[in-house]
C-alpha positions as CSV (number, residue, x, y, z in Angstrom):
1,X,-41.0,27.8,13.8
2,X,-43.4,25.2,14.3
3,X,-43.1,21.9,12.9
4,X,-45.6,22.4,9.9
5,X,-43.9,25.6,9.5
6,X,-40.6,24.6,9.6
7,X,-41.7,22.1,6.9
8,X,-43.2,24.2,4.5
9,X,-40.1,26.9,4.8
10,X,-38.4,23.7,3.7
11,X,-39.9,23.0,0.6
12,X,-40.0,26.6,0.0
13,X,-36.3,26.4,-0.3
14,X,-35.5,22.9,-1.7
15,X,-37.5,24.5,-5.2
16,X,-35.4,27.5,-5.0
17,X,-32.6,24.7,-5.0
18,X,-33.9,23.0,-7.9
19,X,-34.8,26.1,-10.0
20,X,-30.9,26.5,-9.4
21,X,-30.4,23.7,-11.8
22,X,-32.6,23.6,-14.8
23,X,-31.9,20.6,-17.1
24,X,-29.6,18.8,-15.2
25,X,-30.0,15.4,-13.3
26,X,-30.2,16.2,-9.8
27,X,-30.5,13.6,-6.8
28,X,-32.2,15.2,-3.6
29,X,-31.7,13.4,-0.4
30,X,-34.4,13.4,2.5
31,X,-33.7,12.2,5.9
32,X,-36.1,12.4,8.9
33,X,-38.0,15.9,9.3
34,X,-36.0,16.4,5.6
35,X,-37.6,13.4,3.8
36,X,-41.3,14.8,4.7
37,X,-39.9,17.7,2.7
38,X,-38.9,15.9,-0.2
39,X,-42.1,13.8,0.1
40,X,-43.9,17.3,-0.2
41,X,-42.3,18.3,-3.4
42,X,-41.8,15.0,-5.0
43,X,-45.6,15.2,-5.2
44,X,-46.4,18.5,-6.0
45,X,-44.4,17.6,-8.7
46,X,-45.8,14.7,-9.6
47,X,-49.4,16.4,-9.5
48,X,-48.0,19.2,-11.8
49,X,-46.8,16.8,-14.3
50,X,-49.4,14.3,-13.9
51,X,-51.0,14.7,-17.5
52,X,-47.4,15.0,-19.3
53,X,-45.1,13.1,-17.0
54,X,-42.2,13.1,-19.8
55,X,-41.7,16.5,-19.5
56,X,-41.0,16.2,-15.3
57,X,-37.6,17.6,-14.3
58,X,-34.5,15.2,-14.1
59,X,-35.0,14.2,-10.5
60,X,-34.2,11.3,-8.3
61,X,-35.3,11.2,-5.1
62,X,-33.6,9.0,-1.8
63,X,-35.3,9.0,1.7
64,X,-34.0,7.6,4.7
65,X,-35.5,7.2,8.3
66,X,-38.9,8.5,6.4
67,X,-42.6,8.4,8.2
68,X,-43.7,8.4,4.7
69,X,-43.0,4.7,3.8
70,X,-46.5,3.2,3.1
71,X,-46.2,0.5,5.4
72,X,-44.1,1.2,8.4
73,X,-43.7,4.7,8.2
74,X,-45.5,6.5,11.4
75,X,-47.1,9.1,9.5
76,X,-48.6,6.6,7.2
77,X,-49.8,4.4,10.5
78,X,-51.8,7.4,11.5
79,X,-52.6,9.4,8.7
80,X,-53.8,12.6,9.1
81,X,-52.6,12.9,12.8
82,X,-51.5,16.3,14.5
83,X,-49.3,16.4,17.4
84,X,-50.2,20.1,18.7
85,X,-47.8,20.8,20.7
86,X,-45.3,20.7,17.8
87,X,-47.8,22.1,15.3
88,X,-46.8,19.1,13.4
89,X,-49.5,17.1,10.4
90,X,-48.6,14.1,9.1
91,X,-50.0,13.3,5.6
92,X,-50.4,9.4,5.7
93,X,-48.6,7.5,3.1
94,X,-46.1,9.0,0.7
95,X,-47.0,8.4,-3.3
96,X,-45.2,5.2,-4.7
97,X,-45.6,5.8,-8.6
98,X,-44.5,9.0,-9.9
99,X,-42.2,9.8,-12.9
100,X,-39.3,10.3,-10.1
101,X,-36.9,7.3,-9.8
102,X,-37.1,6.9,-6.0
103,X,-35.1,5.3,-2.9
104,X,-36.2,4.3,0.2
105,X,-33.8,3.3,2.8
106,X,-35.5,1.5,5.7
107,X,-33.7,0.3,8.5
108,X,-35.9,-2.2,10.7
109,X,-37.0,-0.9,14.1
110,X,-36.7,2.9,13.3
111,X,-39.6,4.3,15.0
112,X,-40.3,6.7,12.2
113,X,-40.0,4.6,9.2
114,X,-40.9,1.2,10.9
115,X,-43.2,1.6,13.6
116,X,-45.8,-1.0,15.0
117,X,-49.2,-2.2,12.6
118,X,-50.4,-3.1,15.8
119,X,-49.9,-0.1,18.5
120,X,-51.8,-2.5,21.1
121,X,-48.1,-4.5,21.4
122,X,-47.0,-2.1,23.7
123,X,-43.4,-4.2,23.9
124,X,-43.6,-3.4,20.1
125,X,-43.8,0.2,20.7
126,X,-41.4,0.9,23.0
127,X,-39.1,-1.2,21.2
128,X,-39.6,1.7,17.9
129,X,-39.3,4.8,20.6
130,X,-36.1,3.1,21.6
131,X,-35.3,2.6,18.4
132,X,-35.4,6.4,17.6
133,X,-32.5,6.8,19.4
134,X,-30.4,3.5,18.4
135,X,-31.5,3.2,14.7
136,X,-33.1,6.4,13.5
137,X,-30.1,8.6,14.9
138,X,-27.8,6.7,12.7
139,X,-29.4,6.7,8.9
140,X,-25.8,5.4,7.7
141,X,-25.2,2.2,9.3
142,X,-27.5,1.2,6.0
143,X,-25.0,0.4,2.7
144,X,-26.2,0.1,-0.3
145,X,-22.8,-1.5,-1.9
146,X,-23.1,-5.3,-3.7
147,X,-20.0,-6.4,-1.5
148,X,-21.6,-4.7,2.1
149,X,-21.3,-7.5,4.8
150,X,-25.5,-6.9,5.0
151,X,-27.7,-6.9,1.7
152,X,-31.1,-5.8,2.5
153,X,-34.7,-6.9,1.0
154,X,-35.9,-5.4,-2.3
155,X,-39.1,-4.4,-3.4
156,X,-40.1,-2.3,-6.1
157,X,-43.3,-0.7,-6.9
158,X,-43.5,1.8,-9.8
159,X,-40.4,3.7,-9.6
160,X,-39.9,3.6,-6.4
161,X,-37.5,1.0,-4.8
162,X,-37.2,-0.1,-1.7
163,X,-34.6,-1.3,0.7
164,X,-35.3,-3.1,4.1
165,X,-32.3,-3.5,6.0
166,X,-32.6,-5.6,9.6
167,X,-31.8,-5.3,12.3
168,X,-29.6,-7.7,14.3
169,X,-30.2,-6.0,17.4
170,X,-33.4,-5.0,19.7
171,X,-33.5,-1.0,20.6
172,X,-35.0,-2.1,23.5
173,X,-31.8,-3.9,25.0
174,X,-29.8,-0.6,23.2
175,X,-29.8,0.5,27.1
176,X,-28.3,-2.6,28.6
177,X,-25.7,-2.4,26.2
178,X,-24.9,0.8,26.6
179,X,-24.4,0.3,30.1
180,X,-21.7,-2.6,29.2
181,X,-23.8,-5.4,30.2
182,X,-22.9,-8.5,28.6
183,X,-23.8,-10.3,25.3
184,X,-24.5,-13.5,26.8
185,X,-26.7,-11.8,29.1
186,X,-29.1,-10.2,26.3
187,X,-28.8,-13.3,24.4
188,X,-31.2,-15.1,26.9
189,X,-33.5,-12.4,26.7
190,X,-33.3,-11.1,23.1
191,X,-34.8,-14.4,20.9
192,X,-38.0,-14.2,23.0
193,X,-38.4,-10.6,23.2
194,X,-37.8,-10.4,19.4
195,X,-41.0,-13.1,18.8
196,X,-42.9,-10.7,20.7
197,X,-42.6,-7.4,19.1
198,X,-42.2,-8.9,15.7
199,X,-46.2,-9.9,16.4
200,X,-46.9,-6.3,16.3
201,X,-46.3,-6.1,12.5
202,X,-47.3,-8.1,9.5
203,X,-43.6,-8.5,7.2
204,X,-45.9,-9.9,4.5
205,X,-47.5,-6.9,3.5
206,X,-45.2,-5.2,0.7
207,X,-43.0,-1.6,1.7
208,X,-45.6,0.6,-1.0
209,X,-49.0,-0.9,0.1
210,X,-50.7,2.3,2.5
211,X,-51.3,0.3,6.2
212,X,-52.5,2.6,8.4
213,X,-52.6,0.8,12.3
214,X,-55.2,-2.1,13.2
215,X,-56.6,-2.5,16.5
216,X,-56.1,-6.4,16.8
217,X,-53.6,-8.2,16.0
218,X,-54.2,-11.6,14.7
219,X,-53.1,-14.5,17.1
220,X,-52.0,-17.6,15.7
221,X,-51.0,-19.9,18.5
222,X,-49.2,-22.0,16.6
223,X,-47.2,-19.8,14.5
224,X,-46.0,-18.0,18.0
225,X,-44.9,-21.3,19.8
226,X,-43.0,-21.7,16.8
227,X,-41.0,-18.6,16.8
228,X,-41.0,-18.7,21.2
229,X,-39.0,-22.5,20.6
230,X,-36.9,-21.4,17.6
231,X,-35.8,-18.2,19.9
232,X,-35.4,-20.4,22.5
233,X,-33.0,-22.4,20.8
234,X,-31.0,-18.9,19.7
235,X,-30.4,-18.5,23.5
């Protein structure tokens, strides 16, 4: 199957899954390729219960490592985008108020749920396709528990609530670690390269606000010597 294909067989079957439960609470869980599925029916149901939203099914929704995410997510950077050689659409942002309680679980740097605003930071950029294979592979490293050693940000929009974890490491270095090199090593590196590819997004735009990608990045000298001497001073 292609990827649209493979997306709408998945919808197909996660409403057979909740016909399988009529009035019950049930919690469906999206990650990846699975939360563009969710995404899909969590709106068609919200369209089909958009006059009399009381009467929605008892649904709550969680997404994880999802190109949805209205600001980060890499569908909504470029909505509307096909990738033909895996027959693959996305949609552009996902819907942020519907009458579905929702989670989003973000973890920062996950090149489908956090990529670039401004793809002309190419360090930014390979920094997310790095981070598909050191942050999006591993959806769990994320804990939602009051007592976890790392709480996340919070925002809420509607009903749907999201969670922005950080990342205390650079995907791009995931290779040098791998390899065994040394933390002291990275560490003179890291701070710098971190001010760098943090200036390919804007962090004060809120998780539900639709951001599609901008050309040109704003440059704010001072602001960026800033950051350069306080990662300096991290080395």
């Amino acid at each position: 199957q292609t990827g649209d294909q493979s997306i709408e067989a998945g919808v197909a079957d996660l409403e057979k899954a909740i016909a399988a439960h009529p009035n019950e609470l049930v919690v469906v869980y999206g990650y990846s390729q699975g939360a563009v599925v969710v995404n899909k029916e969590r709106e068609k149901l919200a369209a089909q219960y958009a006059e009399n939203p009381g009467d929605a099914p008892k649904i709550d929704f969680v997404l994880a490592g999802d190109a949805g995410v209205p600001n980060g997510g890499f569908g909504a950077r470029f909505p509307g985008l096909h990738i033909p050689f895996l027959d693959w659409t996305y949609d552009g942002a996902e819907l942020t108020d519907t009458p579905f309680n929702t989670t989003v679980i973000t973890r920062q740097y996950d090149g489908f749920a956090d990529f670039p605003l401004y793809p002309a930071n190419v360090v930014a950029d390979l920094n997310a396709v790095m981070g598909l294979m050191y942050v999006h592979g591993w959806p769990f490293e994320a804990n939602l528990a009051d007592d976890a050693t790392q709480q996340p940000t919070v925002s809420q929009h509607g009903k749907t609530t999201y969670y922005f974890f950080e990342n205390p490491d650079l995907p791009l270095f995931g290779p040098l670690r791998t390899l065994g090199v040394p933390e002291p090593v990275i560490d003179v590196f890291e701070p710098v390269a971190r001010v760098i590819v943090e200036q390919g997004y804007d962090r004060t735009i809120p998780a539900w606000k639709p951001t599609p990608a901008r050309l040109i990045p704003p440059f704010k000298p001072a602001k960026v010597t800033a950051d350069l001497e306080i990662g300096r001073a991290h080395v």
